[in-house]
N, C-alpha and C positions, 0 to 999 in steps of 0.2 A: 680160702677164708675171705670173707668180705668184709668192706670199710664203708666208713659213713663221716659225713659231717653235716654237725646239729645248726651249722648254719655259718655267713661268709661274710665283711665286709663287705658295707656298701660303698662307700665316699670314692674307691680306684685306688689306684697306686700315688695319683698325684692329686690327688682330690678332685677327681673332672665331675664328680656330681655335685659338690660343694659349689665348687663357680660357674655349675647351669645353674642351679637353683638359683643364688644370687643374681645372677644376670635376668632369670624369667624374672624375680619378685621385683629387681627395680624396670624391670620392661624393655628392657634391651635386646631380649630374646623371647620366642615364639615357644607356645606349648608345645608345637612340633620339634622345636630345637632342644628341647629338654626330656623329649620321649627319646629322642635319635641318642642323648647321650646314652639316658640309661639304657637302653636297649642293647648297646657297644657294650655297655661294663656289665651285662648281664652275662649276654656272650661266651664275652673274654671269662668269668668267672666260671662257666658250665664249661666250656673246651677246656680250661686251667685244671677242674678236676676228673674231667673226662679223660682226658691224655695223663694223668698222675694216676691214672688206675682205680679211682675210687667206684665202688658199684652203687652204693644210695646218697645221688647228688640231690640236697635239696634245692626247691624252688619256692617262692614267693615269701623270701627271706626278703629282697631285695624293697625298698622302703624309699618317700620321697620323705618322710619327716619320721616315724616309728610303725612297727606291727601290731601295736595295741589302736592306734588312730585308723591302720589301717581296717580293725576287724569292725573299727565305731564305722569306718563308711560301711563294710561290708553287711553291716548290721540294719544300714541306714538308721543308723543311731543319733541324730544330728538335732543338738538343740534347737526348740526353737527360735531362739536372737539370730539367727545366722538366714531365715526365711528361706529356707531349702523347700523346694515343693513338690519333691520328687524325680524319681529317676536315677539314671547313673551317676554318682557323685562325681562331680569335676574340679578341677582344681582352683577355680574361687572359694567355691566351701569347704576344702578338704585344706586349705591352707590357711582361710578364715579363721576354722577350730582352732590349729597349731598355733596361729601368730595373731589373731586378734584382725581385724578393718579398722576404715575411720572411724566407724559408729558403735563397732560392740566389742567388749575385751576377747582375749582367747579365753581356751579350756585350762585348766590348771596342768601345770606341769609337774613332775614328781619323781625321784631317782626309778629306774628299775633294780627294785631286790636292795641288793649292797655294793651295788656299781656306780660308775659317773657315768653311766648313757640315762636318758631321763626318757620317761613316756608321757601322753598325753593322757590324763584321764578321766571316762566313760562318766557321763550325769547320766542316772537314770531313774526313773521313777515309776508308776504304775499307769499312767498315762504314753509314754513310750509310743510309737506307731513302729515296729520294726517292720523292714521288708530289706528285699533281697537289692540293695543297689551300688554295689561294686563288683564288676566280678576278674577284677585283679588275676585272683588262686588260681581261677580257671584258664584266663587269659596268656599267663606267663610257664603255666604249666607247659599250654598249647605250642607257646613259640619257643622253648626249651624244645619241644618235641620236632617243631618244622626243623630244626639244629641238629637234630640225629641223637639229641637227648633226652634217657629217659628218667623222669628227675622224682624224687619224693616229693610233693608237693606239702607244706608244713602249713598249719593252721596254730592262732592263738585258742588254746582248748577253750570249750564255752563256759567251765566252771571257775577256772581263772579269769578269765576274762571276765564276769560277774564280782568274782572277790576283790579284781583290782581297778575295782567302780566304785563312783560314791554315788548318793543322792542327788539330785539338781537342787540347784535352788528353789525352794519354797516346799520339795518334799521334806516328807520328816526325818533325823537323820536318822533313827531309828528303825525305817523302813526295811524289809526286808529281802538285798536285793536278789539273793535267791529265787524267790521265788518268782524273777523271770526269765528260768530256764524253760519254763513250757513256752515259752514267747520267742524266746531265739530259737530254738530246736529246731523248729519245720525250718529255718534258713538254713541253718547245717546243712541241713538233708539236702535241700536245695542244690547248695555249693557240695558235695560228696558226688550226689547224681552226674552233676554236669562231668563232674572229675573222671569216676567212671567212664563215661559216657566218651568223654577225652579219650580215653585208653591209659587210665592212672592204674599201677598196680598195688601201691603202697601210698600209703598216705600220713602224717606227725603230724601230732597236735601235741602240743609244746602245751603243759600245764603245771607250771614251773612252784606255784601255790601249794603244790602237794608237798614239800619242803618246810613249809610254814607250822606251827602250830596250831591245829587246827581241832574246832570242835564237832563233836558226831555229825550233826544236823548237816556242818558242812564238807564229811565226808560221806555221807550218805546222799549228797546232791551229786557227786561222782558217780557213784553206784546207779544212780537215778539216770542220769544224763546219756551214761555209755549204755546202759540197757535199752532208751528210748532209740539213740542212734545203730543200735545193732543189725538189725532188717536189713535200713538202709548201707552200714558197711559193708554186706555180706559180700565178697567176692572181692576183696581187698585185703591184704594184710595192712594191721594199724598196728604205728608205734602210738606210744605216749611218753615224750620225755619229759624228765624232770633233772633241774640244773638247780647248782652254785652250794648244796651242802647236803645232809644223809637225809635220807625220807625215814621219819618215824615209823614206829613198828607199827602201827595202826593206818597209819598212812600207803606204808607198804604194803600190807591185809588188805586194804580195799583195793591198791593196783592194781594188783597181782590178781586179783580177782573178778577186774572188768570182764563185763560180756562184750565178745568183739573185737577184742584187742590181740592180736598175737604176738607183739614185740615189747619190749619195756625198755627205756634209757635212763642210764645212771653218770651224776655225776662221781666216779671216784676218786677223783684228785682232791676236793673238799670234801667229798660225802666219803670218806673211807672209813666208818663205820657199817655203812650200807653193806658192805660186804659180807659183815655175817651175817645180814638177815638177805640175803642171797644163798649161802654158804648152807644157810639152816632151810630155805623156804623156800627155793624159787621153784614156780610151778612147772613141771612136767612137759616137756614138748613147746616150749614157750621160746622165741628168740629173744637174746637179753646181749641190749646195743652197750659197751661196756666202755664209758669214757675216763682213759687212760690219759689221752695226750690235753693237755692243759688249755682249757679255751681263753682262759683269763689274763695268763703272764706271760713273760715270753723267753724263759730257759729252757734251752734245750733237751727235749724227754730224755731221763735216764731208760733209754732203750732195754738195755737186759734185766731192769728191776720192772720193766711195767712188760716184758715178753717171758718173765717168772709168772706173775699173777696173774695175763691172759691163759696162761696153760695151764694151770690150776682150775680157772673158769672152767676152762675146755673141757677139762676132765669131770666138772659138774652139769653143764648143761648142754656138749657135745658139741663135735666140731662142728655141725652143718647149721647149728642155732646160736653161733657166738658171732657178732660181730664187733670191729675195733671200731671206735668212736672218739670221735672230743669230746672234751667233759661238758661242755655248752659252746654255744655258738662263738667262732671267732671273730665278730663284731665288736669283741674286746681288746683285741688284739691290733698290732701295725699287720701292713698288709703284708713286705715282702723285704726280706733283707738284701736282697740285689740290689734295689733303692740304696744303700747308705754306703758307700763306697771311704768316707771315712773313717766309718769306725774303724779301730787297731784290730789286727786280726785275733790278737787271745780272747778280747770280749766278743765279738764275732764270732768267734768259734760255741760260744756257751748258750748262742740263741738261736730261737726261734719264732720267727714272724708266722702269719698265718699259711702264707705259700709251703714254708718250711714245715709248718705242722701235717698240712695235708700231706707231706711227702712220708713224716713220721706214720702217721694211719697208716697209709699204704705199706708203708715197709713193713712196718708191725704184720698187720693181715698176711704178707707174700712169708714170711717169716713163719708165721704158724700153720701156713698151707706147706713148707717146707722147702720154702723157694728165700734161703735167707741171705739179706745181701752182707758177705761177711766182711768186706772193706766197709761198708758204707756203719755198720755196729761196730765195729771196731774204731773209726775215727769216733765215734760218737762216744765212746767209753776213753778215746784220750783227751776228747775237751772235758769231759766230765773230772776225770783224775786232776787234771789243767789248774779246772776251778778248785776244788779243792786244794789245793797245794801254793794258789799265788800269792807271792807278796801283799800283791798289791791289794789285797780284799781284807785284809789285817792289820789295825792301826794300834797298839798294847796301848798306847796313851788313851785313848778313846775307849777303850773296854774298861780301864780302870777306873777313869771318872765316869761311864755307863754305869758301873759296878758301887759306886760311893755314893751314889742317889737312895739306895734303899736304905731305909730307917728313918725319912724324912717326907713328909707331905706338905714342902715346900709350900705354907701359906705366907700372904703376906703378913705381916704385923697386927693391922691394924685393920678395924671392918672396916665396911665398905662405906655404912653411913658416916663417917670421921672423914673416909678419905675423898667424898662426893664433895663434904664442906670445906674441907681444903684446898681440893679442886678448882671451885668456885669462887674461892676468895683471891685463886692465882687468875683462873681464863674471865670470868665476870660476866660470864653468859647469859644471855636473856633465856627467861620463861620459856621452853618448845626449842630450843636448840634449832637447827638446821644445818642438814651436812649430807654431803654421798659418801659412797661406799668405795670409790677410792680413784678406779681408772676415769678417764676420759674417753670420747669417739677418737678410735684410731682410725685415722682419715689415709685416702691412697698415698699420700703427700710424707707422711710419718714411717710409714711401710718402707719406702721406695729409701728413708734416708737409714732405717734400721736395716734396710738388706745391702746397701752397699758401702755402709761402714763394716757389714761382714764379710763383703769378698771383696774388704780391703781397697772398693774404689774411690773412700774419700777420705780425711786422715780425720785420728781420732778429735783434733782441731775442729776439724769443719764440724764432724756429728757432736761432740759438745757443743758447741755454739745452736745446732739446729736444734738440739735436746731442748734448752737452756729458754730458746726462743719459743717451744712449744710450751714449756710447762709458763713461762709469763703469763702467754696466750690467757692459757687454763686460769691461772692465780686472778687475772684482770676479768675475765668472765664471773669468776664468783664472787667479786668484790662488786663487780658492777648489778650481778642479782643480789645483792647484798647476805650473803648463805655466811654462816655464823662461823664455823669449824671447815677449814677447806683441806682440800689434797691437791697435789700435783699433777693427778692425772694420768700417770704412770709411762710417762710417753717412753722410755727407755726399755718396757718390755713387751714384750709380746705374749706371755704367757705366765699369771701369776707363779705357778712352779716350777715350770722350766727358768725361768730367769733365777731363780733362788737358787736348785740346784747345779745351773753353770758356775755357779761360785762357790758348792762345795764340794769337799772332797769327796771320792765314795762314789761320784754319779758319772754315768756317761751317759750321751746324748746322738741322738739320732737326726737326719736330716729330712727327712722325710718318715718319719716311726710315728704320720696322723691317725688317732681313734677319734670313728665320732661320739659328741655329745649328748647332742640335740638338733635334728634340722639339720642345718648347715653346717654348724658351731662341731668344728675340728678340735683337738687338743694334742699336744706331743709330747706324751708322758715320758719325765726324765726315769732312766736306770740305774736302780740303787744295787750295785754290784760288792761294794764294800765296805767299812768304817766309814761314819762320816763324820766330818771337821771345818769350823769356818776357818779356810786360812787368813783371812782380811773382812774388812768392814764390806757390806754390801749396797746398802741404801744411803749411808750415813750426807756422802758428799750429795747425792739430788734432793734429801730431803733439807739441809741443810741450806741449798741453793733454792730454794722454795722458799721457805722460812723466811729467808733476808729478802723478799720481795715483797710481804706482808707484814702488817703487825697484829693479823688476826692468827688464830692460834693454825697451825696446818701439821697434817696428820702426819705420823711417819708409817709408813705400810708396810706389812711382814704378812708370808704368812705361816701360818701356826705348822706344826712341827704333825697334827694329826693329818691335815690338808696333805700336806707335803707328801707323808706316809700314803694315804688312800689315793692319791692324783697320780701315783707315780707308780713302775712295774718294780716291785721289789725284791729285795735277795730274799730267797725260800732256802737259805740255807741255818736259820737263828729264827727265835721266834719277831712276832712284827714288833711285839712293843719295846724288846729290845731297841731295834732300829728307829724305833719313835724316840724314844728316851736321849739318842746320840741325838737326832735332830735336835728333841728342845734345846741340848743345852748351846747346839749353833745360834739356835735363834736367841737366845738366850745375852747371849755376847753380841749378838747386834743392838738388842733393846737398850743393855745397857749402855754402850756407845752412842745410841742416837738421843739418851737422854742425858751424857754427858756433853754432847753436840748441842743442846737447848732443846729439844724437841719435845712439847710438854704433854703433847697428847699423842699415844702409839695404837696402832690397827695391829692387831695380829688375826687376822682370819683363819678362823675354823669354818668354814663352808663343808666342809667333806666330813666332820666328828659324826654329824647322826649318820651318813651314807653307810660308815664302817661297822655299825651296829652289826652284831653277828642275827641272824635270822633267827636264830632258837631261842626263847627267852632265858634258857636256863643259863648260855654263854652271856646278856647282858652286861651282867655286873663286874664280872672279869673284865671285860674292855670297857666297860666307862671307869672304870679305876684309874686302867692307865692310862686312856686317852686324856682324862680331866687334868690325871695327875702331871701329865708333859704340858699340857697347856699353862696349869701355875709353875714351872719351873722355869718357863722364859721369861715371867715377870717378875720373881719373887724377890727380886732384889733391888725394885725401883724404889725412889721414894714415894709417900704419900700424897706430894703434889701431880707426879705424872699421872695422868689419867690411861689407863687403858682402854682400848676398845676390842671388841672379837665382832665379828659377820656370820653370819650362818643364812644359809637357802636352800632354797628348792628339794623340803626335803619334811616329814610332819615329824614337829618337836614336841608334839603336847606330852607324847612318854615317854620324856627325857627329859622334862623341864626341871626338875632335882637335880640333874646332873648339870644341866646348862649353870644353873645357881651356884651346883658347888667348884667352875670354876672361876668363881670369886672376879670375874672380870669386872671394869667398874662401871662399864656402857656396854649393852649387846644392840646391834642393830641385825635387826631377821625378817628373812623373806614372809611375807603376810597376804599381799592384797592378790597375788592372783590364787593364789588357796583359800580365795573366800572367806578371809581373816579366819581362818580355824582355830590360828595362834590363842587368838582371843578368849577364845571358850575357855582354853584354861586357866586363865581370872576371874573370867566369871564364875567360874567354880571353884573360888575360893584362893588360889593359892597366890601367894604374898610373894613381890619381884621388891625387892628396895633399891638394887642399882639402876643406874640409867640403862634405860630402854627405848630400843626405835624399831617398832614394826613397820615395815617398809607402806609406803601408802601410794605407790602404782608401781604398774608392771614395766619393769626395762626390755622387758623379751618381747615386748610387743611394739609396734610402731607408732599406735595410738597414744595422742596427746591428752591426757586426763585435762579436764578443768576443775579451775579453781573449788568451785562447789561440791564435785567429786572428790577433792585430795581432802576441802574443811570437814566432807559427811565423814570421811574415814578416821578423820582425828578426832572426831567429835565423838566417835566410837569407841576411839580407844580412851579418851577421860574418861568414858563410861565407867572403865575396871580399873586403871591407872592412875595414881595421883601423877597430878598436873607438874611436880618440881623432879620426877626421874623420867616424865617423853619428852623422846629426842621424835624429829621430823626429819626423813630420810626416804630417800627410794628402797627401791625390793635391791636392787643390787647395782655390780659396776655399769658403769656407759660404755663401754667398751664397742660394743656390737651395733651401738645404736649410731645416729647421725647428728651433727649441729644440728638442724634443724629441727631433730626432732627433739630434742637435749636442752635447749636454751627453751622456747616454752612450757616445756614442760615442769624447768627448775622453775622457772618464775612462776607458773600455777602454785608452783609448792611451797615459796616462798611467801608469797600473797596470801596464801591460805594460814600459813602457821603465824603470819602477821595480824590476819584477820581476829585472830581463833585468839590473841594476843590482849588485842582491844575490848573484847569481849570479857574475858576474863578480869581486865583490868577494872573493866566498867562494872562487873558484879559485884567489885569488892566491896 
């Protein structure tokens, strides 16, 4: 029986692509020094599931920023601001696109699907020049193969790839970008050829789109597409996966019915409806890759419930055409639980990192060829009983008050426009407000004092004092740009989620369990294993310690209880909003502490609410119910003078913006300017914001320093649809990632601008 995996971590074990990358971008190290890494961690990755027994290892999974950026080189898709003029794309332009130069912004960045990994995405228009100039697929297929490895080589399918494009600027956005599938097509062929040619014998194209809701035209551009490439496949078997929920019945009719194709990938862990239109339809003679083991979470497969359901398969589409599979690529996942040496062994026991998962595939497949390992199922069915049965996952107080929430939609008292006025009559803010979005540049210097007050080699004395003395820092930098509403800067975490979750109860953490983001940008999503509960105040004493350093108003920073939920790998053993519900009321009881503390204006970020959004329109409204609905229940019991705020990014809100409204926040600040204000449009078409508002007006992901006249055109945009008494002036997101340097001009452009844009309006009255 054969195994497969839809795809693998890139960042290593210890993130060694993370800090080539960093070290090439600021020039410390050589493009040769940054091939050599990845080349190592490609390796290591093909022998890892070469020697675990897998028979379809993919290849050209592996990414220096995403695989959708990568299909734009391979497309030579490359706008023209970036003056590419041909040839093999190299790593000025290919990292230009992702992060922007001195002179021209990046491309827009965007969640993939319902995930936190983010892709770069495709401008494209009728004008386009495509040709053939990356050949990545071809290249790493090759040096898999000098390795004695013979690998699937994976492609972003070209009809996805198309749908999850926009327009460029100055095309219409109405354009249709379909219609250049005959434009990319001969590249395919191109990159298929060489593949062959390689000695490829299989080949994925990952078109993940077919999950979506989708209309005729844009299933009939599938049908279109595999029939034009078919010629060219002929002497290959092709998968086509599709990930993260059920492919509709119409979706499926067309799959299942490409020309060319011999294999089909299912996600079944989300998509477990998919199964009856398997059960009812799957074609005849067909290989069907059946993703059982969870590419997304990381609990341990219930092994004898998902080697029930492969043998059922078996007995429908036969043993020689079932292969075991992950449900989507493990790029969602930590890499390897050998890394975490502290976790307790009972949670331990109940996981599964990516290493671990390849080992589940495998077992599964040896298992149904009749080679089954019966210690290795059997430990697996006593962590599972484990989980079930612990203490320690069950809090009755916490279900109780979970449970006394319903029959209330926790609004505040009083609208919004009352409590804007009373607001204003406590903070006295000028016209255009000014503020960021919460963190500061964590510098090496901050690092170095957060990591050895955790292995305990300075006392908690010293790292207060060094805390205490950065966030001044921060408070005297904003006072000296004179920015209206300030924050702290967050110099005490490292990780908006993980810091929140080391203080509740319910969560366990990992010491190395990094996913990537974006690029470089790691994250270490905490484990929601149980009940959760704030046992103590979390923020209260640094915001508080902030506060009494200024008499201008400063934020206190939380974030929102959906963030929390979607950043983090959660217990699949309740449904999610359950587990949302416990969170707000944690966050809940911190709000109200840090407004008994004095703290007149609070941040609760929801950045992750649209991420969560289920893919199918029809689940929509079920989860903006209860996402919206946990967001008002952290607040709903402030007074009318605290001011709330919520943050949202990297992510298109225009259908959602009902819901953004109906959580009644009293300021939303949202990512905007490197998505091309699209935010915008939806004012322009009509629909009415009365809280305060800050569409971010430049991009923190990039390095580039906007000027003043750049930051005034974007504000002067947003008065366009906006009354002038609810914008706020803010950046797209935290500073975190970025550098003083590049942080301190940048605020000042910002501030000079919404000073400028001040006197203007003053002067019109």
């Amino acid at each position: 029986m054969a195994s497969h995996i839809v795809g693998y971590p890139r960042m290593g074990p210890k993130r060694e692509l993370k800090f080539a990358l960093e070290s090439f971008w600021d020039g410390k190290s050589s493009a040769d020094d940054l091939k050599k890494v990845s080349a190592d961690l490609r390796s290591s990755i093909w022998k890892q599931m070469a020697d675990a027994g897998i028979k379809y290892i993919p290849s050209n999974t592996f990414s220096y920023y995403d695989q959708v950026l990568d299909t734009t080189a391979m497309l030579g898709a490359v706008p023209s601001r970036y003056n590419w003029t041909g040839g093999e794309i190299g790593f000025d332009t290919y990292f230009s696109m992702a992060r922007g130069n001195a002179s021209v912004p990046a491309m827009e960045m965007t969640k993939w699907f319902d995930t936190n990994y983010h892709f770069i995405v495709p401008e494209l228009g009728p004008d386009v020049n495509f040709s053939y100039a990356s050949h990545k697929a071809v290249d790493e297929y090759k040096e898999a193969k000098a390795l004695g490895v013979n690998t699937v080589p994976v492609l972003v399918g070209p009809v996805s790839y198309l749908l999850l494009s926009k327009p460029a600027k100055g095309v219409e956005k109405s354009f249709p970008l379909l219609s250049l599938l005959d434009k990319i097509l001969p590249i395919y062929k191109e990159v298929i050829s060489e593949l062959k040619a390689a000695g490829a014998s299989w080949i994925q194209f990952d078109e993940p789109t077919l999950v979506l809701d989708l209309e005729a035209h844009q299933l009939e551009a599938f049908t279109k597409a595999y029939a034009e490439l078919e010629s060219t496949l002929s002497g290959l078997d092709v998968l086509v996966e599709s990930y993260f929920a059920d492919v509709p019945a119409g979706a499926f009719k067309t799959l299942t019915a490409l020309k060319g194709v011999t294999a089909f990938g299912f996600d079944l862990v989300r998509g477990t409806q998919t199964l009856d239109l398997i059960k009812g339809s799957f074609p005849s003679g067909k290989y069907l890759f059946a993703g059982v083991v969870d590419g997304r979470n990381i609990w341990a497969n219930d092994l004898a419930a998902s080697l029930n359901l492969l043998q059922s398969l078996e007995d429908l589409v036969g043993k020689d055409k079932l292969v075991v599979s992950t449900s989507c690529s493990l790029l969602h996942t930590a890499v390897d639980l050998i890394n975490e040496p502290k976790l307790d062994d009972e949670i331990k026991s109940w996981l599964a990192f990516a290493a671990q998962k390849v080992v589940e595939v495998n077992a599964l497949a040896k298992a149904l060829s009749g080679a089954k390992d019966e210690a290795f199922f059997s430990a697996n069915a006593a962590a599972q009983a484990s989980r079930k049965s612990s203490p320690r996952v069950t809090n009755e107080t916490v279900q109780k008050a979970s449970a006394a929430l319903q029959g209330s939609d926790h609004r505040r008292a009083t609208n919004v426009s009352a409590r804007l006025d009373a607001q204003q009559k406590k903070l006295n803010l000028p016209v255009l407000p000014t503020t960021t979005i919460g963190s500061f540049p964590q510098t090496v210097e901050l690092r170095r004092v957060r990591r050895e007050y955790k292995a305990k080699k300075i006392s908690e004395e010293e790292y207060v004092k060094a805390i205490k003395e950065e966030i001044k820092k921060v408070v005297d930098l904003q006072e000296e740009l004179d920015i209206d509403v300030l924050v702290h800067g967050e110099p005490e975490r490292n990780d908006m989620v993980e810091y929140f979750g080391e203080q509740l109860s319910g969560f366990a953490f990992t010491a190395n369990g990094w996913v990537q983001s974006y690029g470089s940008r790691c994250v270490k999503p905490p484990i929601i294993y149980g009940d959760v509960s704030r046992p103590n105040p979390m923020t209260v004493f640094w915001s508080s310690t902030a506060q009494s350093m200024t008499k201008r108003p400063m934020k206190g920073m939380l974030t929102g209880p959906v963030t929390i939920l979607n950043w983090s790998f959660v217990r699949n053993d309740q449904p999610r909003f359950e587990t949302c519900y416990q969170i707000a009321l944690a966050i809940k009881d911190e709000v109200e502490d840090l407004e008994k503390a004095g703290i007149n204006v609070i941040q609760i970020d929801e950045a992750a609410l649209r991420e969560g959004l289920p893919l199918r329109k029809a689940e929509h409204a079920f989860y903006l119910n209860w996402a919206v609905h946990s967001f008002r229940i952290t607040n709903v019991g402030v007074q009318d003078t605290t001011q709330i705020h919520t943050h949202m990014c990297y992510s298109n809100f225009n259908d959602i913006i009902h819901s953004i409204i109906d959580m009644d926040a009293d300021v939303i600040t949202i990512e905007n300017s490197r998505s091309d204000e699209k935010l915008l449009s939806v004012f322009r078409e009509g629909v009415k914001y009365g809280a305060g508002i800050g569409p971010g007006v430049y991009d923190i992901h990039s390095p580039r320093i906007p000027s003043t006249e750049e930051i005034a055109d974007r504000v002067n945009k947003m008065l366009a649809v906006l009354d002038t008494n609810i914008l706020w002036v803010n950046p797209d997101c935290g500073l975190k990632t970025r550098k003083y340097t590049e942080v301190k001009p940048a605020l000042q452009n910002m501030v000079s601008a919404a000073k400028a844009i001040r006197t203007q309006l003053a002067s019109a009255k």
